[in-house]
C-alpha positions as CSV (number, residue, x, y, z in Angstrom):
1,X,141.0,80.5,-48.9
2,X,139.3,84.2,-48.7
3,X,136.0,84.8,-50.6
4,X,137.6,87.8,-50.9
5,X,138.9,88.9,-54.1
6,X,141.4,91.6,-55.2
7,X,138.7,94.2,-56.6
8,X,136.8,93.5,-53.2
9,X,139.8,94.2,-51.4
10,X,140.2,97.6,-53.0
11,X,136.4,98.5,-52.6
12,X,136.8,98.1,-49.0
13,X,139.8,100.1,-48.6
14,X,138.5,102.4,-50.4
15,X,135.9,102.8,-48.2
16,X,138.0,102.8,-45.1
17,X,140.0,105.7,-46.7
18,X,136.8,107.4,-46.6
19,X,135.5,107.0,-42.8
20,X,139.1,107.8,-41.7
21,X,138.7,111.2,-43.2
22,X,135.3,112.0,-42.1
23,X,135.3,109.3,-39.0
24,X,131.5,108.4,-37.2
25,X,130.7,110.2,-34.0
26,X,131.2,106.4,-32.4
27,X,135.1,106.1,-33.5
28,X,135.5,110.0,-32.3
29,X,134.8,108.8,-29.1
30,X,137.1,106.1,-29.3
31,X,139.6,108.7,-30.4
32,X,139.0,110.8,-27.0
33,X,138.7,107.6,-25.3
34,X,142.2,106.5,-26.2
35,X,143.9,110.4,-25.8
36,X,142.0,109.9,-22.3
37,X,144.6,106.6,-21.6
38,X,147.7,107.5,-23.5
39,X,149.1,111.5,-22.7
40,X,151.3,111.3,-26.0
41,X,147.9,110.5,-28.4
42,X,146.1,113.6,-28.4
43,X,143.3,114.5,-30.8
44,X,145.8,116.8,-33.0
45,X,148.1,113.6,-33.4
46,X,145.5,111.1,-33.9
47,X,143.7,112.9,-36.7
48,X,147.3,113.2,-38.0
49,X,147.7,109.8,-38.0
50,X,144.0,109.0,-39.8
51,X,144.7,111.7,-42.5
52,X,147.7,110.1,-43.4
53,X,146.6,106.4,-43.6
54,X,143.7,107.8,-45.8
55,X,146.2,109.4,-48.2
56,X,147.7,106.6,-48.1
57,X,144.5,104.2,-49.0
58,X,144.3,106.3,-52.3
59,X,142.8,104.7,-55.5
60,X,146.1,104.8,-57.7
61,X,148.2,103.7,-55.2
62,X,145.8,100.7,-54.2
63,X,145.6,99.9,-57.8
64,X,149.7,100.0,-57.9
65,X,150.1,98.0,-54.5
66,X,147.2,94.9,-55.2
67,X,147.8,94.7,-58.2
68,X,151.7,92.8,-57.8
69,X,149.6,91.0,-54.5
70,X,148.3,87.1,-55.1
71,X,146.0,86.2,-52.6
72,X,147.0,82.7,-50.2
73,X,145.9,79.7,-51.5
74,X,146.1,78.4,-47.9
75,X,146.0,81.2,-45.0
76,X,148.4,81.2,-42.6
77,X,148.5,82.8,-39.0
78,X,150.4,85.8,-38.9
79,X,151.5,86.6,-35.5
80,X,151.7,90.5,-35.4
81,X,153.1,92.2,-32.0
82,X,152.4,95.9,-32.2
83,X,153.9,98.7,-31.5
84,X,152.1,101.8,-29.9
85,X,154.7,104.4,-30.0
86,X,152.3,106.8,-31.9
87,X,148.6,106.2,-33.2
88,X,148.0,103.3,-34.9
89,X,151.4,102.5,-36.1
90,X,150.3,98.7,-36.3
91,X,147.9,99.4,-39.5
92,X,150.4,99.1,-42.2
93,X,151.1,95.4,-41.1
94,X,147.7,94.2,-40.2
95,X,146.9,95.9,-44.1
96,X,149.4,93.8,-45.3
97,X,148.8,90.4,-43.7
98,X,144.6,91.2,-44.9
99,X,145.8,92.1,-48.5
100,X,147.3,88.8,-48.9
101,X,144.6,86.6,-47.8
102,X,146.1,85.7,-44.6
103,X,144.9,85.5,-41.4
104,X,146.2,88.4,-38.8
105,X,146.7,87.1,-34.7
106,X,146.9,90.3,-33.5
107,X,149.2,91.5,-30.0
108,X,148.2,95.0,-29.3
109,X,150.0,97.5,-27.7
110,X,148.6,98.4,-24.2
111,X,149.9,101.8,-25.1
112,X,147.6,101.7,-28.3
113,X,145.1,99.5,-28.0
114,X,141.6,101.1,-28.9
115,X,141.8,102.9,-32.2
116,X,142.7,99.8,-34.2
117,X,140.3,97.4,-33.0
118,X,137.7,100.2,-33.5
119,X,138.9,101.1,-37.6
120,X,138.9,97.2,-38.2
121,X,135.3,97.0,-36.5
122,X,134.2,99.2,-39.4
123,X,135.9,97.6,-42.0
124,X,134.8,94.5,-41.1
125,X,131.1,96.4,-41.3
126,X,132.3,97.4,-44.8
127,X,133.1,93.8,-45.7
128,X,132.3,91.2,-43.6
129,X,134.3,89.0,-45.4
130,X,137.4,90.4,-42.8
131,X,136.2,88.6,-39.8
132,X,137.7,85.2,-40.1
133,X,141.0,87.1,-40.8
134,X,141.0,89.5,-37.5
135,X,141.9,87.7,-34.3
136,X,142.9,89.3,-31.1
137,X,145.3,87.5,-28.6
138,X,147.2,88.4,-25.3
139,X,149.1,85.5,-25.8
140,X,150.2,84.0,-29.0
141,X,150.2,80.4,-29.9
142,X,149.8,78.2,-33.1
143,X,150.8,80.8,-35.3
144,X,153.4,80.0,-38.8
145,X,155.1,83.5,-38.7
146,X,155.7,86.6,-36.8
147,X,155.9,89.9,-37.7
148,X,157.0,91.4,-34.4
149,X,158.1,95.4,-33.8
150,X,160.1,96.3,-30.6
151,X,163.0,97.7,-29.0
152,X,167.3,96.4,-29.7
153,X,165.9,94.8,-26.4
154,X,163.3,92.9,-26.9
155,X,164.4,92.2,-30.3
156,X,166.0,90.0,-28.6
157,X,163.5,88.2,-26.8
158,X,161.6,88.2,-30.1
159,X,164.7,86.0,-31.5
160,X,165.1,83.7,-28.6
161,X,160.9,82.8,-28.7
162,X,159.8,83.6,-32.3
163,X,163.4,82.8,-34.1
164,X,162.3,79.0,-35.3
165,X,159.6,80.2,-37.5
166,X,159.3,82.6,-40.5
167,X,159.6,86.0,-39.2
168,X,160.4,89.8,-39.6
169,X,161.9,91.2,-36.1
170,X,162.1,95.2,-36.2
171,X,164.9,96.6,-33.5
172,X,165.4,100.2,-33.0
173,X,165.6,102.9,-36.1
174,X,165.6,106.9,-36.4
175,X,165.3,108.6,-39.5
176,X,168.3,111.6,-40.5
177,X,168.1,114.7,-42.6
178,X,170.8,115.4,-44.9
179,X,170.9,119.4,-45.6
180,X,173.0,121.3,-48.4
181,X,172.7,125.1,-47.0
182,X,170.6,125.6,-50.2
183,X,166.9,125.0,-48.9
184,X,164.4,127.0,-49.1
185,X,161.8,128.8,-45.9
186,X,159.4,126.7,-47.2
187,X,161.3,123.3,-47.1
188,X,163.1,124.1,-43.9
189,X,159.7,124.6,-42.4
190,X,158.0,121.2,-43.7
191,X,161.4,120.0,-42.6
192,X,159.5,120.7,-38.7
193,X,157.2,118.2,-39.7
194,X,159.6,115.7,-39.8
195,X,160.8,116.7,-36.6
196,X,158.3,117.2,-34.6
197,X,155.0,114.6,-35.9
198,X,154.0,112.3,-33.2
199,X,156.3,115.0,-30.7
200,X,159.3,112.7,-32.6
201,X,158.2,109.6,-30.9
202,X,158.1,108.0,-34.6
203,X,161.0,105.9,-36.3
204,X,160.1,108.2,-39.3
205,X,161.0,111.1,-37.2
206,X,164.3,112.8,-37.7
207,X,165.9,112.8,-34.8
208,X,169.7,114.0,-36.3
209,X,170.4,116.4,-39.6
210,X,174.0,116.8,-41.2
211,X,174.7,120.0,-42.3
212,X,177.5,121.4,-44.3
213,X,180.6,122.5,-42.4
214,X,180.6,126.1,-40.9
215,X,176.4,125.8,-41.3
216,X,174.4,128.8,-39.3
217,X,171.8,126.5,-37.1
218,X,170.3,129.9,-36.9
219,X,168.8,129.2,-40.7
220,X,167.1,126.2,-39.5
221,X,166.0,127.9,-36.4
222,X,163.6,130.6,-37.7
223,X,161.7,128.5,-39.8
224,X,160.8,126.1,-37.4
225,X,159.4,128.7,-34.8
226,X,156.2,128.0,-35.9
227,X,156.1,124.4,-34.0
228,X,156.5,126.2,-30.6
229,X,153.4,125.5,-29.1
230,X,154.4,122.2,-29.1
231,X,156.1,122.8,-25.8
232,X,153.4,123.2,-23.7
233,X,152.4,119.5,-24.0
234,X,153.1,118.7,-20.2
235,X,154.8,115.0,-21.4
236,X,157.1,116.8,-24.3
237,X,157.8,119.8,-21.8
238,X,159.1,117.5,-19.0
239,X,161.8,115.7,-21.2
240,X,162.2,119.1,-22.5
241,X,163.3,120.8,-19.2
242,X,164.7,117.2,-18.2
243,X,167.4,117.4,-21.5
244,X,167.7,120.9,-21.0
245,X,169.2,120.4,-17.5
246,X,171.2,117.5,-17.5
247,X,173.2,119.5,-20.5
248,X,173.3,122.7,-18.0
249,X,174.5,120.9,-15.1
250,X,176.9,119.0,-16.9
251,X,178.4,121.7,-19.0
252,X,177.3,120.3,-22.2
253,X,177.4,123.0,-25.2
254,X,174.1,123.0,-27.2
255,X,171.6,125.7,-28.5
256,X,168.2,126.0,-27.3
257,X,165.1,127.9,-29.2
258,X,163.0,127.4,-26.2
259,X,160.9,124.5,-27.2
260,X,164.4,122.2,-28.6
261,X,167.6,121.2,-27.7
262,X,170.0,121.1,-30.7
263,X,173.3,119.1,-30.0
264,X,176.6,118.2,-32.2
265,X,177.0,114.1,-31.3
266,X,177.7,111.5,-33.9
267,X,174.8,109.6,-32.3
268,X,171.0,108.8,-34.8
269,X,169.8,108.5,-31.6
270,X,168.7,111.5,-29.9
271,X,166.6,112.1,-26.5
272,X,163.0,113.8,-27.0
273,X,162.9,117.3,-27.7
274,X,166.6,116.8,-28.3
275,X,167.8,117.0,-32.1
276,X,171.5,116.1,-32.8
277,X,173.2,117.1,-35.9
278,X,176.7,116.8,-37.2
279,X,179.0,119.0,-39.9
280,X,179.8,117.3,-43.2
281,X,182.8,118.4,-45.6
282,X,181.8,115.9,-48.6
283,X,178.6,114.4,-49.7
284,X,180.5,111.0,-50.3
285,X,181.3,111.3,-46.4
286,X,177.7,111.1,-45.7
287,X,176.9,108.2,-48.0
288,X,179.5,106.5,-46.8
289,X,178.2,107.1,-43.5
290,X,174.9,105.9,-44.1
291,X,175.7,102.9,-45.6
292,X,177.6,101.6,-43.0
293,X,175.1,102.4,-40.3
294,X,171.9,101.4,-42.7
295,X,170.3,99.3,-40.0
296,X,170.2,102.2,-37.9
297,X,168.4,104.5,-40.2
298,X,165.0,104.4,-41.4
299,X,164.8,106.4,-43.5
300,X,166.7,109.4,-45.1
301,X,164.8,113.3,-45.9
302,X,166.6,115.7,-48.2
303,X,165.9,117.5,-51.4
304,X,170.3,116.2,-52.5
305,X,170.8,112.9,-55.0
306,X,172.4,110.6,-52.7
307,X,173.4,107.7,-54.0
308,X,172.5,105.5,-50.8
309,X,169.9,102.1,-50.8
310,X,167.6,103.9,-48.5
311,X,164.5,105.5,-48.8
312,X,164.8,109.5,-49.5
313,X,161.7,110.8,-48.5
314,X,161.1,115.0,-49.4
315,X,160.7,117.8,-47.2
316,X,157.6,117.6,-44.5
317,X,156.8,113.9,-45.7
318,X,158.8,111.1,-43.6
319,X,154.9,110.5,-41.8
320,X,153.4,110.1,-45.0
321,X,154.4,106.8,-46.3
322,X,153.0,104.7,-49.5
323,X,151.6,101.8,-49.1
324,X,155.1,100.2,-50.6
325,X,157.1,101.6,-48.0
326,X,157.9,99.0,-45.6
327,X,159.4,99.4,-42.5
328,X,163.1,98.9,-42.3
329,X,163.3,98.3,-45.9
330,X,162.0,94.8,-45.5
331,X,159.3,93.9,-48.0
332,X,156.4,92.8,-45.8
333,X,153.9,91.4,-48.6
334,X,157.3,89.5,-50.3
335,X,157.6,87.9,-46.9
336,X,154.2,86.9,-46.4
337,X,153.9,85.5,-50.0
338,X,156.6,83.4,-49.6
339,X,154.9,81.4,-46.3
């Protein structure tokens, strides 16, 4: 068992919370150091990414989260293969599989595999207690459960070699907007956020709105201008003149801002710099809608009371999760308690 103990646990945190918001000259240069590798993690989205996890690391919340959290009697290996779509997207599980006492066998992402081992370096400088529950593998073996997050494609890989033990397998998700014609400059702005964070590369991104029949795109349009720079990222550019062509050559009707594509498809799942959306009469249609396709969606952002099981997130804030929001609506510390 851990000679760690809840209020430790906290403490720790705590001070993790702390360095990611005013970070040593040492992890900065792991910052550049990783932007250097990976084209999609620049400095702008990395610091995103650290002010966000230290919001999230907040002393009520911590208090909230441990507090339902019983540590193992008996650790077990947690197998955790990480994603690296945008910085550090692997924290929340490794956070979860520490907070229970268990032992974390971590599978970095080559895509993201610098600014993780570097924050858990200095928490394990804040408590030493971590290191026996930190391991780094390339291959993993003697583990009791998985906690793995991947494509629909290798979600099924995942099941064929990992389906025998406890596990959580996460496939594919995109995250939707629901408008009502009724939001405000403000809200439709924040609503950019949402959009473009992490250049959408994010399941928390919205990468489709539905908007009230006979809506003017032209509302949504203006206050979003402000994200334009984010064009002349050469990676976000090319799939932006990519997109932009295929649709030209091919006829395909769609409106264009200069910086994104906006197209009518009844598809969540939308190309970079692309954003789909789709015309609603009722708002019954669109709970309907998203209950049937809820293991599609991750989650939902809109200021309307839907009545859907699915996390409604406001305006601006889809890449600020709590510490209680789990990915796709699976409970992650539930899971590992039960091992």
């Amino acid at each position: 068992m851990s000679s760690l103990d809840k209020g430790k646990i906290k403490i720790a945190l705590q001070k993790l919370s702390e360095f990611m918001a005013n970070p040593s000259n040492e992890f900065t240069d792991v910052v550049n150091s990783s932007c250097h590798s990976n084209g999609w993690f620049t400095i702008e989205e990395v610091q995103r990414s650290l002010a966000s996890l230290s919001k999230m690391l907040n002393h009520n919340d911590l208090d909230t989260w441990l507090k339902a959290i019983k540590l193992a009697q008996n650790p077990k290996k947690v197998g955790l293969i990480l994603a690296g779509n945008i910085p550090l997207v692997g924290f929340h599980d490794v956070l979860c599989v520490l907070a229970t006492g268990n032992i974390a066998l971590i599978k970095m992402s080559s895509s993201d595999d610098k600014l993780l081992p570097a924050l858990l370096k200095e928490l394990i400088i804040i408590e030493p207690a971590f290191t026996n529950q930190i391991i780094y593998t390339e291959r993993l073996k003697d583990f009791d459960a998985i906690i793995a997050t991947g494509s629909n494609n290798t979600s099924r890989y995942f099941d064929y070699y990992f389906g025998k033990v406890p596990n959580i397998i996460r496939k594919n998700r995109n995250s939707i907007a629901v408008l009502n014609g009724n939001e405000t400059q403000i809200e439709l702005e924040n609503l950019g956020h949402d959009i473009f964070d992490y250049f959408g590369l994010g399941c928390r991104n919205v990468s489709k709105v539905y908007v009230p029949a006979n809506y003017d795109l032209k509302n949504l349009f203006e206050p979003i201008e402000k994200y334009q720079p984010i064009v002349n990222h050469f990676k976000y550019n090319n799939n932006y003149d990519y997109n932009k062509s295929i649709y030209l050559v091919n006829g395909v009707k769609h409106f264009d801002n200069g910086f994104l594509l906006v197209k009518e498809d009844e598809s969540f799942v939308s190309p970079l710099a692309v954003l789909f959306y789709e015309e609603y009469n009722s708002l019954k249609e669109i709970e309907e809608k998203l209950v049937l396709n809820d293991e599609q969606i991750q989650c939902v952002v809109s200021n309307i009371d839907l009545k859907i099981n699915k996390e409604k997130i406001g305006f601006g804030d889809s890449q600020n999760p709590k510490l209680w929001d789990y990915a796709d609506n699976v409970n992650t510390i539930a899971f590992l308690q039960s091992l």
